[in-house]
Each structure stands twice: as structure tokens, then as C-alpha cells.
N, CA, C and O atoms as a GROMACS GRO file, in nm:
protein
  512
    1UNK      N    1   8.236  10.638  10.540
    1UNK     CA    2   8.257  10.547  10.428
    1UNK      C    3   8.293  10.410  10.485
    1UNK      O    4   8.402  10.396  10.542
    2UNK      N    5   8.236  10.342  10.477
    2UNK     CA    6   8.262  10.159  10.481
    2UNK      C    7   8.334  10.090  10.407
    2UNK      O    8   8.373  10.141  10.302
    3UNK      N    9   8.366   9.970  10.437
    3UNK     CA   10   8.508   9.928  10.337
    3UNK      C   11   8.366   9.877  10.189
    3UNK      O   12   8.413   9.842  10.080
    4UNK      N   13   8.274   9.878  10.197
    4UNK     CA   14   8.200   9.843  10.079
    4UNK      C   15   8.193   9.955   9.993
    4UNK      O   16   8.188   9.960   9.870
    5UNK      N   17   8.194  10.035  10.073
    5UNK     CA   18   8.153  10.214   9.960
    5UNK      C   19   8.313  10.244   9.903
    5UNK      O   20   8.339  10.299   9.796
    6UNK      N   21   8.406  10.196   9.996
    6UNK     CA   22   8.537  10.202   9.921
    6UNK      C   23   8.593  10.105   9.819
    6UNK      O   24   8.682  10.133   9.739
    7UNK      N   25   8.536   9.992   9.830
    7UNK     CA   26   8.522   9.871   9.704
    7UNK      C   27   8.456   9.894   9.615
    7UNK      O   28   8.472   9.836   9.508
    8UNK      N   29   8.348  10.001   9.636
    8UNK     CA   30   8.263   9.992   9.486
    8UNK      C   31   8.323  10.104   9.392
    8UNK      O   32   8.331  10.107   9.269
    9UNK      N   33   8.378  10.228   9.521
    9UNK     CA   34   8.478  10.326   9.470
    9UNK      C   35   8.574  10.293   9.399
    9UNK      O   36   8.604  10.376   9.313
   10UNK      N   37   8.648  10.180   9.406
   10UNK     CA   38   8.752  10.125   9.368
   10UNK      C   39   8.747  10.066   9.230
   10UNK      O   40   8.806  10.084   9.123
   11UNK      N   41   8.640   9.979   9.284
   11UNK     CA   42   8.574   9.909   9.116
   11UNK      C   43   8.563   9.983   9.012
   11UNK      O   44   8.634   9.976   8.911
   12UNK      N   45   8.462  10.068   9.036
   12UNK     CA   46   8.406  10.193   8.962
   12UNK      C   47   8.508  10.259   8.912
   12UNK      O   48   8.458  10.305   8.809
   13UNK      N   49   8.619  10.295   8.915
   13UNK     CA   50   8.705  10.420   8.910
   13UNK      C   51   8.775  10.261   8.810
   13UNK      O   52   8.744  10.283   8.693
   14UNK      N   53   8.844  10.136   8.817
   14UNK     CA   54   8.913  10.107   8.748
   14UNK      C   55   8.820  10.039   8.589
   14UNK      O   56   8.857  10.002   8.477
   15UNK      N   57   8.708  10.051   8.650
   15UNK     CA   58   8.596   9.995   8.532
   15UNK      C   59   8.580  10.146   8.432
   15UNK      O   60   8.561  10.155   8.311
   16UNK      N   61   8.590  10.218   8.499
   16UNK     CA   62   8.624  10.396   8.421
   16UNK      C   63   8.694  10.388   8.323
   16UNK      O   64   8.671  10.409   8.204
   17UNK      N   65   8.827  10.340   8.405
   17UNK     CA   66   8.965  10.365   8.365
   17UNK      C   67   8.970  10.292   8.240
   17UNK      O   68   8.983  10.352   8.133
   18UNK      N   69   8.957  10.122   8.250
   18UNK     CA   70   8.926  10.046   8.127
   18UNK      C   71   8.888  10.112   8.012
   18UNK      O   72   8.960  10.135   7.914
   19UNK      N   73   8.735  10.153   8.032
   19UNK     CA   74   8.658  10.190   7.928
   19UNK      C   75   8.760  10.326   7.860
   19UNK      O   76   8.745  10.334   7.739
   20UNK      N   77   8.849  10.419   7.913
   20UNK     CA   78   8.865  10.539   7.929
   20UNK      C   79   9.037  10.470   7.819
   20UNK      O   80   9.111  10.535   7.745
   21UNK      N   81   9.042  10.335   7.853
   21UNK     CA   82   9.209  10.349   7.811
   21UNK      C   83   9.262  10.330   7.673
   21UNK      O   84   9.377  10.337   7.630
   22UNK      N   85   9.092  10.290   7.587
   22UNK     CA   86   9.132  10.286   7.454
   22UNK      C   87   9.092  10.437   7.363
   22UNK      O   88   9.122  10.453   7.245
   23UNK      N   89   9.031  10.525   7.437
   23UNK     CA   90   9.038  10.680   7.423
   23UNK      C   91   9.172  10.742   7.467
   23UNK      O   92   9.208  10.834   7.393
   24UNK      N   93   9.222  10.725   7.530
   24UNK     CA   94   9.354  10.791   7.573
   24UNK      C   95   9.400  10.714   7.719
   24UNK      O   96   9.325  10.742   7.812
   25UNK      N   97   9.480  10.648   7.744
   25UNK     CA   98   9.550  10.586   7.869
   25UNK      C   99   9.553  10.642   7.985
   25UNK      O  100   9.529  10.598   8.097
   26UNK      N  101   9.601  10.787   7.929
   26UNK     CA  102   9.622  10.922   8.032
   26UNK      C  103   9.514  10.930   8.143
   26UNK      O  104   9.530  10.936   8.265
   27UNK      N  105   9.389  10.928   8.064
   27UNK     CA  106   9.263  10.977   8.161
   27UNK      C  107   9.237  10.867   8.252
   27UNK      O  108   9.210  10.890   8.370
   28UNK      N  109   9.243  10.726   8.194
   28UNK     CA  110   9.217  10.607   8.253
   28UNK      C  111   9.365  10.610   8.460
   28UNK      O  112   9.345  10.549   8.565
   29UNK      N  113   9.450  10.679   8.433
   29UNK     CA  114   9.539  10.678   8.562
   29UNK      C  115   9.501  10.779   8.604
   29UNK      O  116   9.495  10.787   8.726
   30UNK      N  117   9.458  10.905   8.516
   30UNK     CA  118   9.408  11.047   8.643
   30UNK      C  119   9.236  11.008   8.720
   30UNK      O  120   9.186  11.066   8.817
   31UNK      N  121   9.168  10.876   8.630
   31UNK     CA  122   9.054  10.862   8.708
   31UNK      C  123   9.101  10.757   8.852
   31UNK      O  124   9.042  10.750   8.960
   32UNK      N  125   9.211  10.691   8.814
   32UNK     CA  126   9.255  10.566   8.904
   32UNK      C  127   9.346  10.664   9.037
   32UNK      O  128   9.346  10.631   9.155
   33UNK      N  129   9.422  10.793   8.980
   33UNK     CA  130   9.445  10.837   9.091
   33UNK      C  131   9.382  10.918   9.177
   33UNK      O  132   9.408  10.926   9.297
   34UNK      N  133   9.287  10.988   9.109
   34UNK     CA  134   9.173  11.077   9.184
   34UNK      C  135   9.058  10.943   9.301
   34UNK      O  136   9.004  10.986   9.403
   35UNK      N  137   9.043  10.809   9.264
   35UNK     CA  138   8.989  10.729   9.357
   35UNK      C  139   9.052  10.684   9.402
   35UNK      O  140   8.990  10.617   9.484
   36UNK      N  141   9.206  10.656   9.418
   36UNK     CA  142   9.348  10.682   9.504
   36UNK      C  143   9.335  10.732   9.614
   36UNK      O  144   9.330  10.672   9.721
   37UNK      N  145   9.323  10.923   9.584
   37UNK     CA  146   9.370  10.998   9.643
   37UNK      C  147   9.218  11.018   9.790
   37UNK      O  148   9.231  11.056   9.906
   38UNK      N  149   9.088  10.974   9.712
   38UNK     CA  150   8.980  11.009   9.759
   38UNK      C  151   8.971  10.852   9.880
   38UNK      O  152   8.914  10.852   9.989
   39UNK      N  153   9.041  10.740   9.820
   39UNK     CA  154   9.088  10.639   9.988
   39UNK      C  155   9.173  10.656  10.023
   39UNK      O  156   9.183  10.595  10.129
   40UNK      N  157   9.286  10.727   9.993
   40UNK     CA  158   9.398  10.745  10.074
   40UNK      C  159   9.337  10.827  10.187
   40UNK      O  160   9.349  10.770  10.295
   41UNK      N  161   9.270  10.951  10.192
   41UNK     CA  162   9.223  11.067  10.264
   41UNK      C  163   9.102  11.015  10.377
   41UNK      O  164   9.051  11.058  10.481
   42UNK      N  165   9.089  10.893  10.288
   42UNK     CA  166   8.964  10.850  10.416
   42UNK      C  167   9.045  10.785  10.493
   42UNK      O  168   9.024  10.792  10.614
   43UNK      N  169   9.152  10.709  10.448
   43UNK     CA  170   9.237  10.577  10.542
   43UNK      C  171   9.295  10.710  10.632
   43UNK      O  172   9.315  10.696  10.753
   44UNK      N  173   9.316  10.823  10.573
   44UNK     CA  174   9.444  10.926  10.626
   44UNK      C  175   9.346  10.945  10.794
   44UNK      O  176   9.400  10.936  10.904
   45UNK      N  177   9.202  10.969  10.771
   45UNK     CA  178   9.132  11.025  10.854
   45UNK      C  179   9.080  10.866  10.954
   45UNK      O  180   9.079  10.853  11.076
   46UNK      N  181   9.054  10.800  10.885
   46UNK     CA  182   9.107  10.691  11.052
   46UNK      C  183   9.187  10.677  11.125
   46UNK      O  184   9.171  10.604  11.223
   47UNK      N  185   9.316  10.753  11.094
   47UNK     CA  186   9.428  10.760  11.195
   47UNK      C  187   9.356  10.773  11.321
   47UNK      O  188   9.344  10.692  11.412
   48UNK      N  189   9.311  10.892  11.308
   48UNK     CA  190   9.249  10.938  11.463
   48UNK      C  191   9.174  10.838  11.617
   48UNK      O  192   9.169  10.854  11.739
   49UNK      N  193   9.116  10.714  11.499
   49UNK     CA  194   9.068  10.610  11.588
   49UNK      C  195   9.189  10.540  11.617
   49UNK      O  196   9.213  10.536  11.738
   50UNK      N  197   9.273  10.484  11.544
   50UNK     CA  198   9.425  10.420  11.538
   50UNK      C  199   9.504  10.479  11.662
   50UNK      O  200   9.539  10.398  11.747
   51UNK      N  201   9.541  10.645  11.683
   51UNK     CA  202   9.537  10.737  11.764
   51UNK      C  203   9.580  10.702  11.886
   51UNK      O  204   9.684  10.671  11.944
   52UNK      N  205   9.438  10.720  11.908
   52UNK     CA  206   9.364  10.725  12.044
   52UNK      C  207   9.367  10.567  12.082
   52UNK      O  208   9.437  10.539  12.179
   53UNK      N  209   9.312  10.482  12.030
   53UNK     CA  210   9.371  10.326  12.068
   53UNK      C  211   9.488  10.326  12.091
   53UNK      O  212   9.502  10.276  12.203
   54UNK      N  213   9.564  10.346  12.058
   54UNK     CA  214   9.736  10.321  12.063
   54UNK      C  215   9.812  10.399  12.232
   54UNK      O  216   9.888  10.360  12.321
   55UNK      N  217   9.733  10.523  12.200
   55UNK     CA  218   9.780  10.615  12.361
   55UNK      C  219   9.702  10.507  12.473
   55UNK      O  220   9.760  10.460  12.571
   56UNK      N  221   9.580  10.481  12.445
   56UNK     CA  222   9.530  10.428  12.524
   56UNK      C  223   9.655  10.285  12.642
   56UNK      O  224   9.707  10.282  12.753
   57UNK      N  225   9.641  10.174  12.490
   57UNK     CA  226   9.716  10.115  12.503
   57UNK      C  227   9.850  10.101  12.575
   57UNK      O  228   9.895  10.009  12.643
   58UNK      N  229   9.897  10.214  12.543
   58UNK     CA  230  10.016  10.270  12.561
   58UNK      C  231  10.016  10.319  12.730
   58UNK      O  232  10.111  10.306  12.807
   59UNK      N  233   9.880  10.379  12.761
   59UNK     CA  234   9.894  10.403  12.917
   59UNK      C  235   9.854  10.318  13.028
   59UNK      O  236   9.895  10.343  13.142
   60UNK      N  237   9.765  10.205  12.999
   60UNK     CA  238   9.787  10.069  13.032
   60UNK      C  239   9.851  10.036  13.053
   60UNK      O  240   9.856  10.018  13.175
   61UNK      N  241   9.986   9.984  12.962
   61UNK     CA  242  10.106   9.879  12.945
   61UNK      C  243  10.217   9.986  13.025
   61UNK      O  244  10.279   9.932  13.116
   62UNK      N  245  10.239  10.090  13.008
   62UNK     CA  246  10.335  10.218  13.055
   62UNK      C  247  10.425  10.176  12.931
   62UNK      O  248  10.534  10.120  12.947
   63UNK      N  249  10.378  10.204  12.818
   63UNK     CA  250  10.506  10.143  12.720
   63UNK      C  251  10.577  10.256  12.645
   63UNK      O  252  10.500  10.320  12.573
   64UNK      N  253  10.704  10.298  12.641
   64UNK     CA  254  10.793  10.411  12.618
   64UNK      C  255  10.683  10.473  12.477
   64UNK      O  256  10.653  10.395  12.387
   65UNK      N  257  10.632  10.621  12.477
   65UNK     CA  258  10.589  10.661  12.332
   65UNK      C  259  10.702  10.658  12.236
   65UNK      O  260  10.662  10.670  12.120
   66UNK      N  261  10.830  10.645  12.248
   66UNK     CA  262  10.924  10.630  12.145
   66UNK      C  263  10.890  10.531  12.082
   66UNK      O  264  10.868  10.560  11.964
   67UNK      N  265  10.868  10.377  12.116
   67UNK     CA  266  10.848  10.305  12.123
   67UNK      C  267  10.694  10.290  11.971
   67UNK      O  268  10.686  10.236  11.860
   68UNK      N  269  10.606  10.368  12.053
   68UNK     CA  270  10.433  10.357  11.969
   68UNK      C  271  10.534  10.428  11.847
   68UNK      O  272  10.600  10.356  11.771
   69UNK      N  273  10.538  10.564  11.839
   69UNK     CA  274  10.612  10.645  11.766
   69UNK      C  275  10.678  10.598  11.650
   69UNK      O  276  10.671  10.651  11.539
   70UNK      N  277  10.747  10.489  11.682
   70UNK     CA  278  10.828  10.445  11.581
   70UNK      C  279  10.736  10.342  11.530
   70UNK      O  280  10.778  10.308  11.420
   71UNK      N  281  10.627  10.276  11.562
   71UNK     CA  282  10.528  10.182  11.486
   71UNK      C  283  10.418  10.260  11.419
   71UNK      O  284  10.340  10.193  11.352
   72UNK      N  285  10.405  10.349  11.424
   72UNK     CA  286  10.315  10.429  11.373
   72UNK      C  287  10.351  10.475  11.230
   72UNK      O  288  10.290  10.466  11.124
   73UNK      N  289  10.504  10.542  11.273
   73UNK     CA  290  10.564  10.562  11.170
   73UNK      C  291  10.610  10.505  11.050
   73UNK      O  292  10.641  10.564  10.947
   74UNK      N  293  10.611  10.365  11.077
   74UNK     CA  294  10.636  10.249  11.018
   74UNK      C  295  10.547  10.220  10.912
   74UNK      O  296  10.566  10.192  10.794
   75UNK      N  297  10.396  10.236  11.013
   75UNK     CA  298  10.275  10.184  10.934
   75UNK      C  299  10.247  10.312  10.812
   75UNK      O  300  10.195  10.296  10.702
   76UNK      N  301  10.287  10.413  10.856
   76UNK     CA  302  10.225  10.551  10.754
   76UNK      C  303  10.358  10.545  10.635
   76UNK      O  304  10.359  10.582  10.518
   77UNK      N  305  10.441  10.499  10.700
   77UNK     CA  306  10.591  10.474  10.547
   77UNK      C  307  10.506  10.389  10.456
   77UNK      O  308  10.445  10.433  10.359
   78UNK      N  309  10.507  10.253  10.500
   78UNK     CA  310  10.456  10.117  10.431
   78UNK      C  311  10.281  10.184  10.321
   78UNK      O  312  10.235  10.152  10.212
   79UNK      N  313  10.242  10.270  10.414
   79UNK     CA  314  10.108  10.324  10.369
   79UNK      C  315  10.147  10.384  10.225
   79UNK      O  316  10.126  10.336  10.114
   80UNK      N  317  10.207  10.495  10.258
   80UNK     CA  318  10.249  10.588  10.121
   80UNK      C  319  10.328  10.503  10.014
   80UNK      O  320  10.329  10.507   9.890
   81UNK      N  321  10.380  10.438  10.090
   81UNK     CA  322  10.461  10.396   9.943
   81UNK      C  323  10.386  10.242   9.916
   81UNK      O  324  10.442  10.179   9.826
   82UNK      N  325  10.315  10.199   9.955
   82UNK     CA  326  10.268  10.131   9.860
   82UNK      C  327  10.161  10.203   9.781
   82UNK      O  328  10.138  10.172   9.664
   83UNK      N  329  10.107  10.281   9.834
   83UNK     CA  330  10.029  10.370   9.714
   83UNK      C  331  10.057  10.454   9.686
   83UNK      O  332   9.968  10.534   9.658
   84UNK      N  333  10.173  10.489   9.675
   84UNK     CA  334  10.276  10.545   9.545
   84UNK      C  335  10.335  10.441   9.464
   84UNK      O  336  10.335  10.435   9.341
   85UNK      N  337  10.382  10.362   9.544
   85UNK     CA  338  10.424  10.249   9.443
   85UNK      C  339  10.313  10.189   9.357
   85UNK      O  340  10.368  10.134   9.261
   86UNK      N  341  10.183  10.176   9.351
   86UNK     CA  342  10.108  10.127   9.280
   86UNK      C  343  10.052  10.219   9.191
   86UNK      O  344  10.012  10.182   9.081
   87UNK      N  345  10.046  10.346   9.230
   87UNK     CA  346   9.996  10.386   9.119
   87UNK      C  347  10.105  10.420   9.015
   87UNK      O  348  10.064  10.458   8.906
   88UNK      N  349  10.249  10.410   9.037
   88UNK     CA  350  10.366  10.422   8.965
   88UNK      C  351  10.336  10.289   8.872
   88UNK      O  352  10.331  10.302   8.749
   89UNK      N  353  10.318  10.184   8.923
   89UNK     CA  354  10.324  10.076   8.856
   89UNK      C  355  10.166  10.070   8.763
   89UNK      O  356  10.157   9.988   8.671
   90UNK      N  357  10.068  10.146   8.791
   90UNK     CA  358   9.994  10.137   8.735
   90UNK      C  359   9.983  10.202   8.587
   90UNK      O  360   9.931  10.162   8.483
   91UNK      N  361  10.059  10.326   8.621
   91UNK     CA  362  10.115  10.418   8.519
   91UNK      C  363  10.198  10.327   8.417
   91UNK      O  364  10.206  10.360   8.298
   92UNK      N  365  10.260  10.210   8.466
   92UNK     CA  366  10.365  10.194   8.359
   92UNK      C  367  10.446  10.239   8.378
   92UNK      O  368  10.503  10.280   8.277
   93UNK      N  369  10.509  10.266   8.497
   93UNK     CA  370  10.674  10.256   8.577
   93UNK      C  371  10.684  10.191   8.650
   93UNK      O  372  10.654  10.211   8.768
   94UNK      N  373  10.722  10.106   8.611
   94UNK     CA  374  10.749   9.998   8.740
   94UNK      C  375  10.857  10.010   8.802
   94UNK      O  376  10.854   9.981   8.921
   95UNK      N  377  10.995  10.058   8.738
   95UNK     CA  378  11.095  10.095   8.788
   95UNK      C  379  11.078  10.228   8.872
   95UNK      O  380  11.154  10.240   8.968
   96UNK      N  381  11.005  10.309   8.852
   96UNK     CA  382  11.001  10.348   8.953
   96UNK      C  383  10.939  10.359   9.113
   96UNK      O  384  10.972  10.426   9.211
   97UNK      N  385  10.808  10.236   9.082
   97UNK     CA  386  10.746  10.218   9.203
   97UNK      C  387  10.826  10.109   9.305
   97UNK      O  388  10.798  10.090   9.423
   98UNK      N  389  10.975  10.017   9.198
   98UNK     CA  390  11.059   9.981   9.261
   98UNK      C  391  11.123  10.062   9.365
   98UNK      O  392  11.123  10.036   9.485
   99UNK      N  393  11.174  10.154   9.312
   99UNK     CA  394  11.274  10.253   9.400
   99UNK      C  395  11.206  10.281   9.474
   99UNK      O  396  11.262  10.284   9.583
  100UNK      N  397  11.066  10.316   9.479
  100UNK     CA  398  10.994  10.416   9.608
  100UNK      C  399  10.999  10.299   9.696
  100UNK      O  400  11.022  10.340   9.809
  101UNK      N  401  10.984  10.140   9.694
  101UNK     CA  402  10.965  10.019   9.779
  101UNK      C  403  11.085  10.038   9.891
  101UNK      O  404  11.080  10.048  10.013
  102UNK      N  405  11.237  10.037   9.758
  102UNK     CA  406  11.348  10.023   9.869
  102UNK      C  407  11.388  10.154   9.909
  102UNK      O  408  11.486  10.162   9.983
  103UNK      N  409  11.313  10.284   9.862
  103UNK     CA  410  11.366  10.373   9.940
  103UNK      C  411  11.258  10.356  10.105
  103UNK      O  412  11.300  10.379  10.218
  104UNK      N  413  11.126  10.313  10.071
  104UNK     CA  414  11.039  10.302  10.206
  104UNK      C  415  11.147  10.177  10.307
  104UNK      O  416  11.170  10.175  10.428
  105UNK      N  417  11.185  10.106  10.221
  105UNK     CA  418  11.251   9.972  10.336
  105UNK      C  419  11.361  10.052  10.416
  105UNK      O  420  11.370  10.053  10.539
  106UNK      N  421  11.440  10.116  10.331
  106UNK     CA  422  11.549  10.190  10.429
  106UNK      C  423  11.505  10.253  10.505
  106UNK      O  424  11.556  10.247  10.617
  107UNK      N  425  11.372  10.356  10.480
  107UNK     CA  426  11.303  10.462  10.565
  107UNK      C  427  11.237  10.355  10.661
  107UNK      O  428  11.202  10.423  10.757
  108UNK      N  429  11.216  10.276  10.677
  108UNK     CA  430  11.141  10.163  10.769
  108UNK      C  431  11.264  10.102  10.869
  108UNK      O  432  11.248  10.098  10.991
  109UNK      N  433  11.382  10.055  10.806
  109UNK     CA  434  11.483  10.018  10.881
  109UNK      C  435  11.563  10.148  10.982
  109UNK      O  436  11.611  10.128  11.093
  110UNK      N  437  11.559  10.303  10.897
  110UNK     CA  438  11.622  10.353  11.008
  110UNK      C  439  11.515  10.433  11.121
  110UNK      O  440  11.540  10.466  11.237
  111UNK      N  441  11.409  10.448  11.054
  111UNK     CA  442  11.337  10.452  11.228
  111UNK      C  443  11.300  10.352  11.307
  111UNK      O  444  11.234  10.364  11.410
  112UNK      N  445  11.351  10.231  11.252
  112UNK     CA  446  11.366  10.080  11.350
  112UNK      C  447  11.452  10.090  11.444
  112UNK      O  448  11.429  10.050  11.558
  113UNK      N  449  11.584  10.155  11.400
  113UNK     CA  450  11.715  10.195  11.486
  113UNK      C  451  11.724  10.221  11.638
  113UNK      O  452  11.800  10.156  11.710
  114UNK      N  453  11.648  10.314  11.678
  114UNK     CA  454  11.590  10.322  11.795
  114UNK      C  455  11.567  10.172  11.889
  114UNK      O  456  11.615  10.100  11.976
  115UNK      N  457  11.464  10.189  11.802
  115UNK     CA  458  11.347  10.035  11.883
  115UNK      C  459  11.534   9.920  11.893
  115UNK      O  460  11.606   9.872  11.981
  116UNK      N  461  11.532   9.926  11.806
  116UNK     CA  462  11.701   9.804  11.813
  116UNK      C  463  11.764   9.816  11.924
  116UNK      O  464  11.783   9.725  12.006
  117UNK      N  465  11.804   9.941  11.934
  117UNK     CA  466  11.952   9.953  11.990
  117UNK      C  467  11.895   9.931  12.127
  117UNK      O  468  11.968   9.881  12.212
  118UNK      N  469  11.686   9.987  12.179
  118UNK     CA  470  11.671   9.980  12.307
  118UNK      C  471  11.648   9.814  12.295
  118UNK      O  472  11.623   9.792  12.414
  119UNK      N  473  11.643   9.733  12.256
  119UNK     CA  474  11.665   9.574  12.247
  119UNK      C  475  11.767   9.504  12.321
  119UNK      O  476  11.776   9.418  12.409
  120UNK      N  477  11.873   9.609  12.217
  120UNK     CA  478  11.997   9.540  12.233
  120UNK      C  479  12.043   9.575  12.388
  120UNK      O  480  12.092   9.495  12.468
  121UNK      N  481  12.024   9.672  12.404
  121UNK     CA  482  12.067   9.717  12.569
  121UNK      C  483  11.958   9.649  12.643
  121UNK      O  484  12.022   9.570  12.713
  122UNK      N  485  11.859   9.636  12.664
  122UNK     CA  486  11.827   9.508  12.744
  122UNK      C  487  11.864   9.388  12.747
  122UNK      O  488  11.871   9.314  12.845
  123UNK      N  489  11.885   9.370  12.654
  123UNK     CA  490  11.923   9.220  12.640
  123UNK      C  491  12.099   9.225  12.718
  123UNK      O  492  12.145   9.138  12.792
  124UNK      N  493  12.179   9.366  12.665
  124UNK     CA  494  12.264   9.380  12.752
  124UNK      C  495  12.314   9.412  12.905
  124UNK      O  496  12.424   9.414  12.959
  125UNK      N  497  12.152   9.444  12.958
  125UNK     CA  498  12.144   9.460  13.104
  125UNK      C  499  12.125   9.272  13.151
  125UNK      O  500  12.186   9.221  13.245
  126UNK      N  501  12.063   9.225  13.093
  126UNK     CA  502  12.017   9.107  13.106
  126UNK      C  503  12.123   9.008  13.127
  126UNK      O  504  12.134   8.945  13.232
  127UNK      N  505  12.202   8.995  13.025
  127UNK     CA  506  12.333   8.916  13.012
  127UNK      C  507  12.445   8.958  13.099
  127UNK      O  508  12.543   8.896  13.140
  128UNK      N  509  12.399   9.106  13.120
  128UNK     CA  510  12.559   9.177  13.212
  128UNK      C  511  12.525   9.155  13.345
  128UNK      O  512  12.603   9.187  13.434
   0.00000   0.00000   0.00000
């Protein structure tokens, strides 16, 4: 799938939804989340190229996998919850696609923790 076959997917499914929302609203978000769920699964399955670039990278530079680990993780938080958060907000909760934002920011800040503290101790070998 190409990012064009996933744009027209996209289109298509909210041009559905439209037509679908003065028949019932309901059907118009189960068509918007079923072409959701059908790019989430393709983005899910490029990991694998993402992957393998990253180890690569990673054995090049000699750079700690804690290190990749925690950016990876970062990117797949930010992933889910913005598409949870959007389709919450698409639904007509916005309050709750709020909460999923700042529960992802905390989940983003404490597997940052790591990466920090090895910062801060360099910077404290550095200065000491």
C-alpha cells in the first residue's frame, strides 16, 4: 500500500461516513474506524523496515540499544494515542481523547527517564 492508496482509503471511508451521518452517526465512526484500524495495521507493519534501519544504525554509531529502545517507544506511544485520540474526538469525546494525550505525555516523559538521567551523568563525568 502507498501513501496514495492510503489517502484515497482515507478519503473514501470519511466521504462514507458523511453520506452515512444523516442515516445514523453511529455507522459514519464504525466506517471511520474500520479505515483507522486498516492504516494503523499497515503503519503497524512498516515497523519492520523502521527495525532494521535503526539496529543498523545503531551498529555503526555503537549507540547503547537502551538508548534506540526508548525512541522507538516513544514513537509507538505518540502513534497510538494520537489515533486513539482522534478517533475519540471524532466520536464526539473530546474529553476523552484529551486524557489519552496527557496520559501518552506522561507515558512519553517516563520512558524518557532513562535517556535523562544517562545525560545527566555525563554531563556529570564531564564537569567532575
Amino acid at each position: 500500500m502507498s501513501i496514495i492508496t492510503a489517502a484515497v482509503l482515507g478519503m473514501t471511508a470519511v466521504l462514507l461516513a458523511v453520506q452515512l451521518k444523516g442515516r445514523g452517526g453511529e455507522y459514519g465512526i464504525y466506517v471511520i474506524m474500520a479505515a483507522g484500524f486498516c492504516l494503523f495495521f499497515y503503519a503497524a507493519g512498516k515497523m519492520k523496515t523502521i527495525l532494521d534501519t535503526a539496529h543498523r544504525i545503531q551498529e555503526y554509531i555503537g549507540l547503547n540499544s537502551a538508548y534506540l529502545s526508548a525512541l522507538l517507544k516513544m514513537a509507538g506511544i505518540t502513534y497510538i494515542a494520537e489515533f486513539a485520540s482522534g478517533i475519540c474526538r471524532d466520536a464526539g469525546y473530546s474529553a476523552m481523547g484529551t486524557q489519552i494525550e496527557i496520559f501518552a505525555k506522561l507515558s512519553i516523559l517516563a520512558v524518557s527517564m532513562p535517556v535523562l538521567m544517562a545525560l545527566l551523568e555525563t554531563l556529570r563525568q564531564f564537569l567532575g
